[in-house]
N, C-alpha and C positions, 0 to 999 in steps of 0.2 A: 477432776481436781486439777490437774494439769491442763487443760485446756483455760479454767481459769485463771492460773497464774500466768499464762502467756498473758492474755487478756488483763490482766492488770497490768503487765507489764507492757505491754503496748499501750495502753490507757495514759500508763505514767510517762512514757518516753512523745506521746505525744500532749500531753499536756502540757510537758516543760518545754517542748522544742517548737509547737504551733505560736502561743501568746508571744513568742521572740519575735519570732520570725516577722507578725503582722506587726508588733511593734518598733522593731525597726525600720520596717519600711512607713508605718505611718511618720515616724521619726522623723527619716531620711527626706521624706516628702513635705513635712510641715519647717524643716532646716533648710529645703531647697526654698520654700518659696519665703523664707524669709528671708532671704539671699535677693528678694524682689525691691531692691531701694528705691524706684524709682514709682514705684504702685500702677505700673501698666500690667499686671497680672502674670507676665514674661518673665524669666530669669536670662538675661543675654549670657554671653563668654564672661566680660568682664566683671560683670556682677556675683555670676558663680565661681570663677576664679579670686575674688575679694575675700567672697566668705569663707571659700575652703583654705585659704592662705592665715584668715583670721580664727578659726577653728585648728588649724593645724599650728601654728604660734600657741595657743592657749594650751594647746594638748604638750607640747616641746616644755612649755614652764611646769605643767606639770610633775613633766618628766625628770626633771632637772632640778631634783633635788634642793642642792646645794647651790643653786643660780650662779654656778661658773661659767653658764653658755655651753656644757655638754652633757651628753648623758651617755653616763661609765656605764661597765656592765653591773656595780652595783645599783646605779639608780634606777636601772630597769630590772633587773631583777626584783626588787620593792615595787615597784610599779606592778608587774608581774603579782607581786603576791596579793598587791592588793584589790586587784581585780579577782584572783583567781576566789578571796576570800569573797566579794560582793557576791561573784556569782552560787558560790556555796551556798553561802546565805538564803538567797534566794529560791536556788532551788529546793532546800531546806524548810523553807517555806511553804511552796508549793506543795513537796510531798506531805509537810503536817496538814495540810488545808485537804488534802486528798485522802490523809488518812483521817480528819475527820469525818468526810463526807461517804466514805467505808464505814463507819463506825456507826453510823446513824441510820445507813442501811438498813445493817446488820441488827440495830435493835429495832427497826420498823418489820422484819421481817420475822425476827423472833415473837412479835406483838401479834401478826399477823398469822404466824406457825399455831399458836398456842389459842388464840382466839378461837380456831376452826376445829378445837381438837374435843 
């Protein structure tokens, strides 16, 4: 019994933390090349420095609340929660996804216990 809740629990910490991982890098990678404006396949200096400047601009208004041009420690803090809620969320999701796919085991196996008996 203990061996399987480690195992679920390993199960769970990498289910949440693999699909990120690959997704931001597909992310990162599919943001780099479209940072390609010139369509020679390449991303030069001035190209990826464009984008991340325009990426990093849109992320700053996000921040900024109240469009004074700063961001206090309340608007990051909101910012802050609002992320921290997304990723709740999601994970939240994940684990119900995983607990159903536990659940259906579980009564495939009971089907399968009782079948043989």
């Amino acid at each position: 019994m203990h061996q399987l809740k480690w195992g679920v629990a390993f199960a769970l910490a990498t289910v949440l933390t693999l699909p990120m991982a690959q997704a931001e890098d597909e992310a990162l990678s599919a943001f780099e090349m479209r940072a390609d404006t010139n369509g020679d396949n390449k991303v030069s200096y001035e190209e990826f420095k464009a984008a991340y400047e325009a990426r990093m601009k849109a992320r700053f208004e996000r921040l900024d609340i109240n469009s004074d041009g700063f961001v206090d420690f309340k608007e990051e803090k909101i910012a802050k929660q609002k992320q921290e809620a997304k990723v709740a969320a999601k994970e939240e999701e994940l684990r119900e996804e995983i607990r159903k796919e536990f659940s259906e085991e579980r009564k495939r196996r009971k089907r399968h216990f009782f079948k043989y008996q």
